[in-house]
Structures are given as C-alpha cells and as structure tokens.
N, C-alpha and C positions, 0 to 999 in steps of 0.2 A: 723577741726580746723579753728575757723574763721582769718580774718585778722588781728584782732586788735589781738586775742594771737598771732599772727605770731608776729608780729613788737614788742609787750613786749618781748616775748622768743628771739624773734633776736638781741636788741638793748641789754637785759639782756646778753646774751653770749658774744657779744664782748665786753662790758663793766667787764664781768669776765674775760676774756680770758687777756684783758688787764689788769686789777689789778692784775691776777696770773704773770703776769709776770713781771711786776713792785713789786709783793711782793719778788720773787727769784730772781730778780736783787739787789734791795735792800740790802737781807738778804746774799744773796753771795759776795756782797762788801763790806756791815760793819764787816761780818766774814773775809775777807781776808785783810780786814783793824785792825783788831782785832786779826789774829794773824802774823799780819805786826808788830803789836805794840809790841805783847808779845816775837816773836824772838828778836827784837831790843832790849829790855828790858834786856833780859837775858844775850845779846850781851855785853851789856857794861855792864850792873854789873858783869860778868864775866872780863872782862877786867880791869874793875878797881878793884875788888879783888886781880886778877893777880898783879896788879901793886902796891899795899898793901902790898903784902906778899912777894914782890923780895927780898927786901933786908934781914928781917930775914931769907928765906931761901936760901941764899946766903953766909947769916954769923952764919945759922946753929940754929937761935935761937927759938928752937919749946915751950918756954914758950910763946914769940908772935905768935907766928904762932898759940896757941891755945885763945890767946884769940882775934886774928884776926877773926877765926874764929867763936868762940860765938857772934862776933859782926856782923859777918854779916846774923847770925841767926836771929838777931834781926830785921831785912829788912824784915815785911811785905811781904807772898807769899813763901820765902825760904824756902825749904824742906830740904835738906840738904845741907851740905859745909865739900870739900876734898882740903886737899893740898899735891901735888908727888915730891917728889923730880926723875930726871932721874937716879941718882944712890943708893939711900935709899929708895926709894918707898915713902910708905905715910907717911908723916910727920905729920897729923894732920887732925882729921876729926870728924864733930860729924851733927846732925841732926837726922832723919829718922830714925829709924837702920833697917827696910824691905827695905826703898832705897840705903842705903850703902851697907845692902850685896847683893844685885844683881848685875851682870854686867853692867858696864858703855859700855852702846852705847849711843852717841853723836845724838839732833834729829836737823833737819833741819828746820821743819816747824811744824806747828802747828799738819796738818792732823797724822805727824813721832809719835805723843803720843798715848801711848794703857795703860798706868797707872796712870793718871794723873800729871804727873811730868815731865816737859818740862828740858831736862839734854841739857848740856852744857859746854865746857870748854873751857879755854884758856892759850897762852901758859907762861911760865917765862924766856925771854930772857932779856939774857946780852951782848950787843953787835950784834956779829951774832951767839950766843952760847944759847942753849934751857938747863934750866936747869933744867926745870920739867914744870908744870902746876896744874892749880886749876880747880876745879869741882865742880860744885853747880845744884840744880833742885830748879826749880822754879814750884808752883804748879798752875796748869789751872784752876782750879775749878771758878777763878775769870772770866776768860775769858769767860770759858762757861756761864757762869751765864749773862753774859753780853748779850753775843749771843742769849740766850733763853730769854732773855728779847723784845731784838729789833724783835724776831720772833713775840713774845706776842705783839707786840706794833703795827708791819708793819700787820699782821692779825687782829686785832682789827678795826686800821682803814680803811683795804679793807674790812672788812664785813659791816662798816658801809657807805660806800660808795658804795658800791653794793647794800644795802637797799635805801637807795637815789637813786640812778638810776634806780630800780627797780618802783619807785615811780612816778619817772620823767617819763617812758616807757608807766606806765601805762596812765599816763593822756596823755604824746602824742598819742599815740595809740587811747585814745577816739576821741581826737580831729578829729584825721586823716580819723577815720574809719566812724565817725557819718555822714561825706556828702557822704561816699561812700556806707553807709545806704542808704542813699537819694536816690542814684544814682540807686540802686538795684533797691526799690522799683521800680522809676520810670520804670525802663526799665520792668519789670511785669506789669507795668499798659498797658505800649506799646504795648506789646506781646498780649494783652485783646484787644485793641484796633483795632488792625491792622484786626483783626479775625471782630470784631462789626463792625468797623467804626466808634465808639464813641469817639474822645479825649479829651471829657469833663475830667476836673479834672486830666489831665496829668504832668501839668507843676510843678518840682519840686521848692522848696524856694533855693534863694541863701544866704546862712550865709557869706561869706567870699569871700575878693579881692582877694585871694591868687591861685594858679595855679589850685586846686579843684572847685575853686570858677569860674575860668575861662572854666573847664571842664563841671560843669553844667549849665553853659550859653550855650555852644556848643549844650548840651542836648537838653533842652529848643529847638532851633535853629531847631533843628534836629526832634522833635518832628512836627514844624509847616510844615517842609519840607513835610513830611511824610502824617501829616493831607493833606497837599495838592496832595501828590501822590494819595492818595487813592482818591479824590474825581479827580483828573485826571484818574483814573483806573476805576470810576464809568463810567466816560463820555466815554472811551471807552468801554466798555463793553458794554454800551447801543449804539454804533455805529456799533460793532460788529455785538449786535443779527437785527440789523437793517441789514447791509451786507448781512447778513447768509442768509435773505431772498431771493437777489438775488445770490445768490453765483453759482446756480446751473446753472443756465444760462450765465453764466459769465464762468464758465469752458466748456459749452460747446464751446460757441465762442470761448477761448483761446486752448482747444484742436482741434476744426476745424484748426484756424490758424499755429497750430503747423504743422498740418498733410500739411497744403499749403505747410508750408518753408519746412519740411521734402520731400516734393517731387522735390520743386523748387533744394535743395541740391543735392536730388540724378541725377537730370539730371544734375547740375553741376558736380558733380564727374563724369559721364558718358562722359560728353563731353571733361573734361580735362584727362580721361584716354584714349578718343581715340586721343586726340589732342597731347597726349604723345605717343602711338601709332605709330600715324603719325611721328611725330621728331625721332621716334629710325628707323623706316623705311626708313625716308629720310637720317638720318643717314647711314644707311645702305646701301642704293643704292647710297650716294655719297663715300663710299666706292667700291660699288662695280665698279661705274663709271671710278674710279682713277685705278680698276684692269684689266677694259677692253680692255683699249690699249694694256698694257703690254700681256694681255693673247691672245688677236689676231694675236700677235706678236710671242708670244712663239708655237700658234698652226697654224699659218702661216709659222714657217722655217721647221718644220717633215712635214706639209703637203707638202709644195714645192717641198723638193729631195724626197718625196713619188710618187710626179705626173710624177718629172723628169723620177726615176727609171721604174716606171710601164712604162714610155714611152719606154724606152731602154727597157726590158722586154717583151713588145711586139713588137721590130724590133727585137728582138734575137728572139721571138715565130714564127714569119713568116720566118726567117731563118730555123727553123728547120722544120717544116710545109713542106716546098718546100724541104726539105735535104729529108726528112722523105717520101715525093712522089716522088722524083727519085730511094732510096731506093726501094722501094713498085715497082715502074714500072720494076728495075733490076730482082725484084725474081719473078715477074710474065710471063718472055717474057725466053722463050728457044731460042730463035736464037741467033747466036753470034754475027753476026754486030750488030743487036740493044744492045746484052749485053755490046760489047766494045764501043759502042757509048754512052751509058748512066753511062759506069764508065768515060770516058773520060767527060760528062757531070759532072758528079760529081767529080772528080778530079779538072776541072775547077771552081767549083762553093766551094768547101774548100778554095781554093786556093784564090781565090775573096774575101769571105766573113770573111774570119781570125777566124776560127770557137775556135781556143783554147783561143783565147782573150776570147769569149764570154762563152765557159766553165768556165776561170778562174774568169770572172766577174759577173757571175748570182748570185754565193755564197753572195759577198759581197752586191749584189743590194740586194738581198731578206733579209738576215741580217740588213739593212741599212733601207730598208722598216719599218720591224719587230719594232726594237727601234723607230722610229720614232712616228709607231701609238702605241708605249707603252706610249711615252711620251703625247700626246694625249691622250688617255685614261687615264694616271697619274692627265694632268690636268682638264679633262670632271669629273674626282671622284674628285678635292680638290672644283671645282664649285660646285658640288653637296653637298661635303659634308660643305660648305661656307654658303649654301641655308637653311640650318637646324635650320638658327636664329631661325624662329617660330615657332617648335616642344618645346613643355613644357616637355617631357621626360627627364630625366639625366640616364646618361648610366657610367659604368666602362669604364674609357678610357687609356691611358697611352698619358702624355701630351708631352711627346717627338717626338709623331706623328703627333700631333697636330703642335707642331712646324715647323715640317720637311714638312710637306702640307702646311704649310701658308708662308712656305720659298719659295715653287716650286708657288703661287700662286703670290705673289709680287716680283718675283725674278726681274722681267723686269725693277724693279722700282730702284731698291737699286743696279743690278750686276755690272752696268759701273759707280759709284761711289763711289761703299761702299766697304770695304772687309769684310765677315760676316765670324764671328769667330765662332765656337761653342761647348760649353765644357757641354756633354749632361750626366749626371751623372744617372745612373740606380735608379731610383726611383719607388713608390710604386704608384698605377692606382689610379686615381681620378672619384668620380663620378661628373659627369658636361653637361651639354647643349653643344654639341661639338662644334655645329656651333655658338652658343653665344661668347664660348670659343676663337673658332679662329677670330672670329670678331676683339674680345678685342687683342691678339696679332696683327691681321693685321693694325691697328690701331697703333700700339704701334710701330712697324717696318716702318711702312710711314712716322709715324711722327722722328722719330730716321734718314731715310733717306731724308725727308726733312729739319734737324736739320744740316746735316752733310754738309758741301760747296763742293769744288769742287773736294774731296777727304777725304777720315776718315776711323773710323772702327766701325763696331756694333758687337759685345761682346753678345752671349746670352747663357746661361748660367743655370743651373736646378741642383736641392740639396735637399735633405731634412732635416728637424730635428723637432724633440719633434712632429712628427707624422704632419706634417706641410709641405706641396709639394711649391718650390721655384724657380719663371720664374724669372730671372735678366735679363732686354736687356738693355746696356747701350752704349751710342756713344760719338764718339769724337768730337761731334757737336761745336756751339756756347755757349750753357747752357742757363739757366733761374735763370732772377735776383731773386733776394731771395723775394723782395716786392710781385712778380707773385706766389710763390710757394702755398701760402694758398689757393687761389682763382684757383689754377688748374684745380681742379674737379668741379667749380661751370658751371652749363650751360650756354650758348654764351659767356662764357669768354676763348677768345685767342689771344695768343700773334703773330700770322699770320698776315699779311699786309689784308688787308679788302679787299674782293673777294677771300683769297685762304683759309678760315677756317670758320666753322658755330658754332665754340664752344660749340658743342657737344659728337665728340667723345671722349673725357678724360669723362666726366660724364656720358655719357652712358658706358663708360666700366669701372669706378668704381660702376656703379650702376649692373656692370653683376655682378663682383667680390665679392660685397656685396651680392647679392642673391645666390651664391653659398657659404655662411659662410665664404668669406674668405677677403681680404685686399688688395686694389694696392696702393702704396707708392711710391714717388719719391723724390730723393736727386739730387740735382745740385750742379754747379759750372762754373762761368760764363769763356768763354774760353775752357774750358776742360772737357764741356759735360755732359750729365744727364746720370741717369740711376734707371727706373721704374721697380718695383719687387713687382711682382705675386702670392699673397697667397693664396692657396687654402689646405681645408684639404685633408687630403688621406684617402682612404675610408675605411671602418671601417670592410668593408668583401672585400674578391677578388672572383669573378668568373672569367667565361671563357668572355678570350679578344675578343670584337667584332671586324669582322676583317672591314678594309675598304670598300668589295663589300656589307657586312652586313648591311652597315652604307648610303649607297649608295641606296640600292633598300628599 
C-alpha cells in the first residue's frame, strides 16, 4: 500500500470515526430530548385533565365527566382517557378499547413503552384527601417519527461530509506524496550513483517552501556532500594502492621495531622482578635482623646454666673418679692395715666432699641441661623453619603451629612489654608456604609490639567459618588514624619515625596473603589499638600432618 493510500484511508477513518460519533451524540440527545418532551407532555395533560374533572367527580356528575372526557379525546396524540373514582371505580372512560382493557401500568420514560401508548396518570385531590384519578395514553408514534427523521437527517449529512473529506484526503494525499515521489526517485538515482560514480542528473526539483520543500533541499545538499566523498574515496584509494607498494617494507621495519621494545620490556620486567626480589629479601633479613638479638638472647640463657651445670657435673665426675679408685684399690689389696687405712681414706673423703648433696643434685643438673638444649633445639627449628621464605612448595600445615613458633621466635621482643593472649581454636590445616607464612605473622606481632608503649596486651586469636581459616592479632597500642588506613598496604608507606620502618613489611605480607587465595585486613581506633586478620582458605583435602623435624631437614 503506497503512502498516499495510507494518508487517504487514514485521514478517511478519523474523519468517520468522528462523524459516527457526532452522529450517536446527536441522535441520543434529540431522542432523549424527545422523549423529555413527550413525558412532560403527558405530565401535564394529565394534570390538567385531573384538574378538569375534580369537581364533577367530587359532585358525582358522570354526564360531565363523560363529556370531559370526549373532549379530551379530541387533543391530538390521545389514545385513550379514564376517570376512578377511589370508592366507585371508573366513572368514565372511553378511547382505545385494546388499551382500556389491558392493565394500567404507569410508564416513566419514553424507553417504559412496548405498545406504543405512553400511559400515565394523575391524582384528584381535595385538600390532602385523594379521591380518585385520571388516566390517559398518549400515542408515540409522533415521537418516533420524529426520532427516525433526525436519524435520516444526522446520516445524510455524515455521508455527505465523509464524501467531502474523502475528496479533500485524496488531493492532500497527492499533494503530500508527489515530492516524496521525488524524493524516492532520487534517492535510486544515488544508490546507482554511488556504485558508478556518476551524479550527473541526481538533483531532484523543488516545488515548494514548505517542510518537504525544505527536506529536499537537504537532499540536494546531501547529494553534493556525497559527490564529494566519493571523489575523496577515489583520492584515497589511489593513495592506498600507492602505500601498498611499500607496505611490505614498512612491516618489516615496524615488526623489527616491535621485537627491539619487546626485548627492551622483557629485561625491564626481569630487572624489576629481581629489584622486587631484592625488597622482599631485604625485607626479610630486616626482619630477621630485629629477631637476632632477641634470639641470641634466648639461646644464650639454656646455653649458660648448660656450661654452668656441665661445669658442676664434671667436679661431681672427678669426685666419683677418685671415690671409684679408692674403692677399686680396697677390693684389690688383702692386708688389713691397707684395708683399714683406705676405708678410713674413704670415710674421710665422703665426709669432705658431701657426696649426698651431689647425688641429690646430678638429677636436677642433667634435667636442667636436658630442657635447656630442648629449648635450643626449639629455637635452631623455628630459624630454620623462618628460613623457608624461598621454598615455592605449599604444604598441609595447621596455623596454630605456625603461630606458637613465631611466638617462641619473637618472644624476646614483646615478653617484657606485652602480655600475649591467646585463644587458639581447633581448626582445619591449611595449605601455605610455611616460612612465607610466619614471616607475615612475625611482622604482624613486631609491629603489634612496637604499637604497644610501655605496657598493653596482644590478643591473637584463630576461627574458622564458611570453609575460611581466621588469624586475628589485635593490641592495645596507639591505633592508626583512619586517613593512614587505605594506604596501609601501599609499599614505603609508614607511619614509623623515619629510620625505624622501610614500608615494606605490610605489603609484602598482604602480597604473601594474596598469593595464597586469601585476605589480610585491618581495623583501628585511635587510642585503643588495631587489630589485623588473617584470611586464608582451608584446604580442600587433609593428609598426614608434616611434623616440624620434617619441615626442618
């Protein structure tokens, strides 16, 4: 369907759709004005009949009363006329005689008629005393008549006004659709064009100033645009196959060049992976630095009462040495003065040396020895197992161990200031880098013990949930202002006095905790202390626990 029928059939519809509805407005208002008219009609000529006939049927006189009613036979429309008395019935009726004898039912409106005779009555009061009423039908036939007229009349001249507009559709329609003729064409001549290159004889006429008239100006416009792309699309294309000649020498230079910077890259990456390297090392041995006193310290007092005791140990050994060859000389020699001379020797020499002291004391030296080089040995495996930063294995570990070794490794740092709490909850084995692992706690417990002044407590703490392993170490320090807390984890940033922090270790141990899938987070509060928490996941199979000499050799 072209456009111009579009806009006839369109402008045609609402133009009907309009007069149908201006026709039922019309025809439903002079009908309900119409039988406005005919109840009101009926209304009073009822009432004034009524008012006619009171008085003879008041004084009983049915010779008037009948030719009251012949008279009002005589009114145009009247189908019948009744007059009741309330205690004698009808006094007087004539009309119709198929509408007298059917029941009187009274109608309200026009629609109330089904026999053409609009009934009606009204009453005969005297005073406030009814003493009967009149009845009369009035016949519709007028009213319809009227109604089917204005039907005839309002449809006559909607069909001839829908033929007019029909008329008027069609010539706008030409008018409207003949430049977008135009426009059609043109735009096929373009489409031919663009393909040739030819825009001879493109440019359409314009008939008119009006918004179509201003659309195919635009055209026009659009067309020379167009003539001019292409003849910009010629000039490159003839630049092109110019290019393309060198093209092939041109990629190679630009791929040599590539492969330069692709190398120049990779030894930059090489150089800032060992220059990172470097920083978590030195990271690390300014860790380990800060552990050395302390641990010299803890494996200088079990070595001390170790050298003590072996000292005593070997005066009790030459005690029994000398006891042990008087002995030996008594049960070799049969003569009796040497035998009484060498118990008297040895009776003197018990007596001298307080032999039960050193019975009762060897127990506890060798005892005292024992723990000492335990503890020693305790702290020769947490250095070792300290040392495992640079093993890339992850092992099954249980991090409560991990804890409890890196407490006995920085104990020295935190025992005369700190009191360390610790609420270690049975949790499931993680697999982890163990000495990565304690790194990022030992880190976390120095700075907890240098947070803390001249007295506080460090709280640490382990949970699990939703398959998620939970180190909490929190202290009663100074805290961190809330401005510092985003930048926490960035590298060289710390809030340490300049000389006692290289603003590393927070980023290298959120950088371990991230390489093993997991989270470190820290909440403060200035006054009352931080507290950094340790996410790692729990592993997803359990085997057999490696033990510490395992982890060691």
């Amino acid at each position: 369907m072209s456009l111009r029928s579009k806009t006839i059939i369109g402008i045609a519809t609402i133009e009907a759709i309009l007069l149908l509805s201006l026709v039922v407005t019309a025809v439903t208002f002079l009908s309900r004005s119409v039988s406005k008219d005919l109840v009101k009609h009926a209304f009073t000529t009822a009432t004034l009949f009524s008012t006619t006939t009171k008085d003879a049927v008041l004084s009983y006189d049915l010779a008037s009363l009948d030719d009251f009613v012949l008279e009002a036979l005589k009114n145009p429309g009247i189908v019948y006329a009744r007059v009741i008395s309330s205690s004698d019935g009808i006094l007087s009726q004539s009309g119709s005689e198929e509408a007298l004898n059917r029941n009187f039912s009274a109608d309200q409106q026009m629609d109330d008629v089904n026999d053409g005779v609009f009934d009606t009555y009204a009453s005969i009061i005297e005073g406030d005393t009814v003493y009967g009423r009149v009845e009369i039908g009035l016949s519709v036939s007028n009213a319809l008549s009227a109604i089917q007229k204005i039907k005839q009349w309002t449809t006559s001249i909607a069909l001839i006004e829908l033929i007019l507009v029909a008329l008027f559709s069609y010539g706008l329609g030409h008018y409207l659709t003949h430049q977008l003729k135009l426009l059609q064409a043109g735009a096929k001549k373009i489409s031919h064009s663009a393909i040739s290159g030819d825009f001879t004889d493109t440019q359409i006429p314009i008939t008119s100033n009006d918004e179509l008239g201003e659309v195919a100006q635009a055209f026009n416009q659009m067309i020379e645009t167009l003539k001019a792309e292409c003849v910009r699309v010629k000039n490159y294309q003839a630049e092109l196959e110019s290019l393309n000649q060198t093209l092939e020498m041109r990629v190679v230079a630009r791929t040599q060049l590539l492969e330069d910077k692709n190398e120049q890259l990779t030894l930059i990456n090489f150089q800032l992976k060992s220059a990172q390297e470097q920083l978590v090392q030195s990271e690390k041995m300014a860790s380990l630095g800060q552990l050395a006193a302390g641990v010299a310290h803890e494996i200088n007092n079990p070595i001390g009462f170790v050298n003590s005791n072996l000292a005593s140990l070997s005066d009790y050994a030459k005690v029994y040495v000398k006891l042990t060859q008087l002995v030996a000389d008594w049960q070799k020699t049969d003569a009796p003065e040497q035998r009484k001379n060498l118990e008297i020797q040895i009776g003197d020499f018990l007596n001298n040396e307080n032999v039960e002291f050193m019975q009762e004391d060897m127990p506890e030296l060798i005892s005292e020895s024992s723990e000492g080089l335990t503890r020693v040995k305790d702290i020769v495996a947490g250095l070792k197992q300290f040392s495992q930063v640079d093993r890339k294995a992850l092992q099954l570990f249980d991090i409560n161990d991990c804890i409890k070794t890196t407490l006995s490794m920085v104990s020295n740092e935190l025992k005369y200031h700190c009191d360390i709490v610790t609420k270690l909850q049975e949790v499931s084995r993680v697999e982890i880098n163990v000495g990565k692992i304690c790194q990022v706690l030992t880190n976390l417990l120095i700075n907890a013990g240098q947070a803390i002044g001249d007295r506080g407590t460090i709280t640490i703490e382990t949970y699990s949930h939703n398959g998620l392993i939970y180190v909490s170490i929190c202290d009663t320090g100074h805290g961190i202002p809330a401005e510092n807390l985003k930048r926490l984890f960035d590298p060289f940033f710390t809030t340490k006095p300049e000389g006692q922090g290289t603003g590393l270790g927070l980023a290298i141990s959120f950088g371990i905790a991230q390489e093993h899938s997991g989270d470190l987070t820290v909440t403060s509060e200035l006054t009352k202390g931080s507290c950094f928490i340790l996410t790692l996941p729990a592993a997803s199979s359990q085997s057999e626990k490696p033990s510490i000499e395992t982890l060691i050799n």
